[in-house]
N, C-alpha and C positions, 0 to 999 in steps of 0.2 A: 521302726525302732532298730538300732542295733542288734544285734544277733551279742550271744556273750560269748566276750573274747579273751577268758581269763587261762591262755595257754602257755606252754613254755618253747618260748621261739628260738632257743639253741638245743632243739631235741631233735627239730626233724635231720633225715638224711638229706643231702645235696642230692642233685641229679646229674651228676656227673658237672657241675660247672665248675671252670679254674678263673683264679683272678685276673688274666690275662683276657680273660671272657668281659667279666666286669670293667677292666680297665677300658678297655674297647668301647663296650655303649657307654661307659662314664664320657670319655672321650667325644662322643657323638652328639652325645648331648650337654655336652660344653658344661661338665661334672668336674674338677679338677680330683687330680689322685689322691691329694692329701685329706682331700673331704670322702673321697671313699674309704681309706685308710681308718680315718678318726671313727667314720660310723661302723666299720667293720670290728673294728676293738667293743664294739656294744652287739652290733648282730653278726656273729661268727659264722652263721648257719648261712649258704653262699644265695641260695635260693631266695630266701626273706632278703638277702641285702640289695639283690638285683629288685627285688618284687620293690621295694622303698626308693630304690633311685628311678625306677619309671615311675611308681607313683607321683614323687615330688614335683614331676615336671611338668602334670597333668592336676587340673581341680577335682578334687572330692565329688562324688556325684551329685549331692547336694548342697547348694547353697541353706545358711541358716539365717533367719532373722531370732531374735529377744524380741518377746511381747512385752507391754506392760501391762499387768492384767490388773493395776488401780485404774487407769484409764478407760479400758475396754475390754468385753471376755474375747475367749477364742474363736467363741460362734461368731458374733459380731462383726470379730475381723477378716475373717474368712469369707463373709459377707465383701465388706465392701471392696476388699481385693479382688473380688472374683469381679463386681463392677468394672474397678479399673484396669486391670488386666485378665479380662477375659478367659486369653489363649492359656494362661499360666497355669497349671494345676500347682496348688500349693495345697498343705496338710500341717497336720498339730507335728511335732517331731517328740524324741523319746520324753523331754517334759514337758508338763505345760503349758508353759511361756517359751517355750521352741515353737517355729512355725518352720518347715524345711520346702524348698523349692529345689526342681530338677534341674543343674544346667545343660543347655540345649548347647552341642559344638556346631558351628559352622564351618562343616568341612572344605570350602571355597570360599576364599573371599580374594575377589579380583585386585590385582595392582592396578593401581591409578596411573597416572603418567607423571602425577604429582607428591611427590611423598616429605612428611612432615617426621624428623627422627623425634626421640625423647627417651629420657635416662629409665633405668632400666627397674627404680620402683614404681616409677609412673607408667611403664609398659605391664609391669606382672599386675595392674589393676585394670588396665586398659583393656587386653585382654578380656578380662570378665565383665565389659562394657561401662565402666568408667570414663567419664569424660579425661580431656586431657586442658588441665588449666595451664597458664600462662607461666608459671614455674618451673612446668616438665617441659617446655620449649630447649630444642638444643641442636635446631640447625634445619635445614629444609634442601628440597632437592632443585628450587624453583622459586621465582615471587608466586603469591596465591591471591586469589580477592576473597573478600568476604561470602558466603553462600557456595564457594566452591567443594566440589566435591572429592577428597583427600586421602590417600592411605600414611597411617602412622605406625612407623616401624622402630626400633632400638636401634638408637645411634651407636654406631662402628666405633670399637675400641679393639684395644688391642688385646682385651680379652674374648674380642668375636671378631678376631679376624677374619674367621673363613665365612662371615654374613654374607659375603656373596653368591656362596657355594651352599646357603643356609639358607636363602633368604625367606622361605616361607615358614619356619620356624620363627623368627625376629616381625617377620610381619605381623602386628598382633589385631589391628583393626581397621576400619575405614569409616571414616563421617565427610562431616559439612563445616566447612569454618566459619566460624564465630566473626573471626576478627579479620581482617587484610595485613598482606605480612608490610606494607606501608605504614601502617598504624598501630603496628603491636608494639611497639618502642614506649606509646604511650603507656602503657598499660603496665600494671604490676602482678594484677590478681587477675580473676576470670576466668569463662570458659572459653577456650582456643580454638576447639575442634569440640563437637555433637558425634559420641561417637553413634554409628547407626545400626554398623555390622563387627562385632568384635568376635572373634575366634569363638569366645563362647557367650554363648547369650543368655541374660539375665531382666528382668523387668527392674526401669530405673526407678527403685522403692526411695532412692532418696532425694527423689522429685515429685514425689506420691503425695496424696491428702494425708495419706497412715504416717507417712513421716514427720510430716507437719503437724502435725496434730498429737505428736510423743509417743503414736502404739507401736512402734518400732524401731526398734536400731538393730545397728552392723553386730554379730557377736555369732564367733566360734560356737559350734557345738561343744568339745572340750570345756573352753575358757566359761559358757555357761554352768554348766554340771559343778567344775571348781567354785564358781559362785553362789551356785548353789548347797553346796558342801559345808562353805565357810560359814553361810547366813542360817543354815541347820543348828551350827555350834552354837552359833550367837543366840539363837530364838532359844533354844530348847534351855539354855543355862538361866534359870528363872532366881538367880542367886543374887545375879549383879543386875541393879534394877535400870541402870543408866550408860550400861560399858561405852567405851571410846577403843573405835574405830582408829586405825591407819591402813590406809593403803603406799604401799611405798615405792618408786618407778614406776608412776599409774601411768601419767598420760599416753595415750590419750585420755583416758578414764571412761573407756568401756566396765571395767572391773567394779568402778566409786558405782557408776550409775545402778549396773547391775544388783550391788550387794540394797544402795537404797533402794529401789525399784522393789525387789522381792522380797527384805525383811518388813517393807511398810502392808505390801503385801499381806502375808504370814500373818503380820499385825491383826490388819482389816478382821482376817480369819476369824481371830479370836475375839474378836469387836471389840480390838484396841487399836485408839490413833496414836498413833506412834513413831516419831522419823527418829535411827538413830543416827549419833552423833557421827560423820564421819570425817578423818584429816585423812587430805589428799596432795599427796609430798611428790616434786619429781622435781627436777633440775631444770626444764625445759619452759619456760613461760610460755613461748608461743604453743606449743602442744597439749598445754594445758588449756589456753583459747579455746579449744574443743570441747575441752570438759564444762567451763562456765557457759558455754554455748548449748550444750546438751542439758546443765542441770536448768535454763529457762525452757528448751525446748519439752522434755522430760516434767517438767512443774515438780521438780526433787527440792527437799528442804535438809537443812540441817549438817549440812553439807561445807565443808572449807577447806579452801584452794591453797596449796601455802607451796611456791616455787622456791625450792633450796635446793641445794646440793648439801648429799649425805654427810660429806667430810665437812661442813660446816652446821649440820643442825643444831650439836649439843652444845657447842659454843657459843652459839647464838639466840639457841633457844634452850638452855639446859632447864626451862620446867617442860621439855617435853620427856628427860628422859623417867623409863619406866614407867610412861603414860598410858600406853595402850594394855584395853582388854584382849585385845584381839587384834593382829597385824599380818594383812595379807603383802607377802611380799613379792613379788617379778623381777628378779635384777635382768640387765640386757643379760642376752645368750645369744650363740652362734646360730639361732632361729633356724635348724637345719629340716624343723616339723612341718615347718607353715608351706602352703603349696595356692599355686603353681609356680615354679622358679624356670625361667627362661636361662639362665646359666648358673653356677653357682662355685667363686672361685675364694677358696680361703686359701691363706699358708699355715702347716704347722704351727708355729707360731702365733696367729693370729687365734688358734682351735684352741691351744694348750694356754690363753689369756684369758679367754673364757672362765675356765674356774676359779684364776687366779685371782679375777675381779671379783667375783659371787664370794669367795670367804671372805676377801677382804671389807666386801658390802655389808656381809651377814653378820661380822663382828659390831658393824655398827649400829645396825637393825635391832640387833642383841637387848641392845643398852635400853631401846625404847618400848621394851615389852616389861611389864609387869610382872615377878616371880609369882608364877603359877597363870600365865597367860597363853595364848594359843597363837602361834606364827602357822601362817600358810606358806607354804613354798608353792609357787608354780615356774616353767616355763614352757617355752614354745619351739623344744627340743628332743632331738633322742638319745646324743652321748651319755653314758653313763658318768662320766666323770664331773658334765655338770648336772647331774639330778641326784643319783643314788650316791656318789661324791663328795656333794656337798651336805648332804643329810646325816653321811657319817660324820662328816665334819663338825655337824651340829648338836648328836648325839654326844661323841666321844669328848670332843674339847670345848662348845659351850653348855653343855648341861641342859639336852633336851631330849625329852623321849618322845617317840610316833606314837598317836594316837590311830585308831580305829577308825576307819571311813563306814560310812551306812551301806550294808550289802546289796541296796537298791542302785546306787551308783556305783558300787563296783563289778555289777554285769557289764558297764560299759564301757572297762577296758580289761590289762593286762597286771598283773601285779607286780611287782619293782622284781631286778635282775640282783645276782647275788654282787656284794663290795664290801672288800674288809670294813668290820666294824656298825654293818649291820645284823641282826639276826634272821631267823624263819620270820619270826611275827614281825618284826619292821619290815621286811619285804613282803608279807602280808598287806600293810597296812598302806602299801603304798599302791599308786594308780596311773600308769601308765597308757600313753595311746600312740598307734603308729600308722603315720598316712599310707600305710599297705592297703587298708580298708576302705571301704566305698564314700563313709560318711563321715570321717576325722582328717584331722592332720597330726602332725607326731604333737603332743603333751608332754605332761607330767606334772602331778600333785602329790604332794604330805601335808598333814597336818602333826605338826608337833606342841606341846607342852612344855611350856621352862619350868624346870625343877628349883 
């Protein structure tokens, strides 16, 4: 379990570090300045801010799975994991339906004479032993046949020029090919490359019986806890007998699954069957392909998919506005939390767009919450300007106040940093996580009430 981490991380003293220090391993590890800059206007303290830029470059010490505990208990599962993989020690994690796994580094993993590149979200999964499908292809060092045995690296850009001088940082894994590079032309989807030996090593659980069979999926420690949080409010409110659910920028719809998964749960508890109603909103059709994918793999009910973009919902669908009892929202963010990141290059500009997006999102989120309903913020960030930023924004010029998180969850992280326009008790109320720690990546959650 976490250790509790409810400190104040611009108190300690530096140790003599200057930013000329930081700019340097920023530098090294292909951090651009303006992304040290932005995170530096949130953690000022020099220490913490170097301790966050090595962490992001490296995974959390544990990998997390989401149980589904309608499907199966913990004993149970833990059973037949240990069947399939053996060697793994796996364990419950801080809640229930957490199961955490140690990743194992592979301090050597040999070059091939043959190397397959690929773009660089398809390496930071690769990495943690992900297959590489036919998508992440983007160039090769050689023809290959089929059964050959391969190192796959991040293809050379000119934001990694010095890969040469780098190369075993960019090196991220080595498999077996799938396909012949003669015959990938055919192909659209698939698996490419079997990765065998990735930098860090993981059992492939999404090739497992447990996956197949729904008792598990992909899901953050954080991003659980937050789901956990939101499906508390929902359960415990015994008022509204039917609420309606939004999720809004879900897909993938880890979030959709999670909230059904454990309020049906909860349900069970009380020896009520009960799925609630949940709309699941995101712009992206094909990403959402995931989610209708997960709710047959998951056996989730009650559940509906609706691909829009924001700036067209109420036009087109204006009975949804002031629909929801309760609306968990995620707008994109500069993701500066989530880890491991093999380089990481924003522009000013592109940082300071970040919030501009999230209010202009949030005005419209606004409209489809219900007076006197419950918005979740999260994201998968540390700037202050898009979390504690945007909640002033919410407070002060849409008319919403922070509610209270359950002191059980907030041992497991850090309470919100001070921003005009919030008070003591909104930064109370709020819940922060920073991948300085062994077992998160950077967060952030509120829960607020429209007045």
């Amino acid at each position: 379990m976490l250790e509790n981490l409810r400190i104040d991380l611009t108190l300690k003293p530096d140790k003599g570090r200057n930013m000329e220090e930081i700019y340097a391993y920023a530098r090294n590890q292909f951090i651009s300045s303006s992304i040290v800059d932005h995170i530096h206007n949130t953690i000022t303290n020099l220490d913490e801010l170097k301790e966050i830029l090595e962490s992001i470059t490296i995974p959390p010490q544990f990998y997390f799975l989401r149980v589904n505990l309608n499907k199966i208990s913990m004993k149970d599962l833990l059973k037949e994991l240990n069947l399939e993989f053996p060697e793994t020690i796996s364990e419950q994690g801080p809640l229930e339906n957490t199961l955490k796994i140690p990743f194992i580094e592979n301090q050597t993993i040999p070059m091939l004479s043959k190397q397959i590149y690929t773009d660089k979200y398809a390496a930071e999964s690769i990495m943690l032993g992900a297959d590489l499908f036919v998508p992440g292809f983007c160039g090769t060092s050689d023809k290959f046949d089929k059964g050959e045995e391969i190192s796959i690296l991040l293809k050379p850009t000119s934001r990694t020029k010095k890969m040469d001088e780098n190369v075993e940082k960019f090196h991220v894994a080595n498999g077996e090919t799938m396909i012949s590079s003669k015959d990938l032309p055919k192909y659209r989807n698939g698996i490419l490359v079997n990765t065998t030996l990735p930098k860090y090593s993981l059992p492939k659980y999404r090739s497992s019986s447990a996956y197949k069979e729904g008792w598990i999926s992909e899901q953050t420690l954080p991003a659980t806890i937050a789901c956990a949080i939101f499906v508390e409010e929902i359960v415990k409110n015994t008022q509204i007998k039917n609420p309606i659910i939004f999720d809004v920028c879900s897909a993938p719809g880890h979030k959709t699954t999670a909230i059904a998964e454990r309020s049906h749960w909860l349900y069970s508890e009380q020896k009520k069957e009960k799925w609630l109603k949940i709309v699941s909103i995101d712009r992206s059709t094909n990403r959402l392909e995931h989610l209708r994918n997960d709710i047959k793999r998951l056996r989730l009910h009650n559940i509906d998919v609706l691909p829009i973009k924001l700036e067209r919902i109420l036009n087109e669908m204006p009975e949804l506005r002031e629909k929801a009892n309760y609306l968990l929202f995620d707008p994109p963010c500069s993701a500066l939390g989530t880890r491991p990141k093999l380089y990481l290059e924003k522009s000013q500009n592109d940082l300071l767009d970040f919030p501009k997006n999230q209010r202009r999102l949030l005005k419209i989120v606004d409209q489809l919450v219900k007076p006197g309903g419950i918005l979740m913020y999260n994201t998968c960030t540390i700037p202050k300007e898009e979390n504690e930023g945007i909640l002033a924004y919410a407070v002060q010029k849409l008319g919403y106040q922070t509610i209270p998180i359950d002191q059980k969850y907030l041992q497991y992280g850090t309470p919100g940093l001070d921003y005009d326009g919030l008070d003591t008790m909104d930064l109370k109320n709020l819940l922060r996580f920073y991948p300085r720690y062994q077992e998160s990546s950077g967060y952030f959650i509120a829960i607020l009430r429209k007045i």
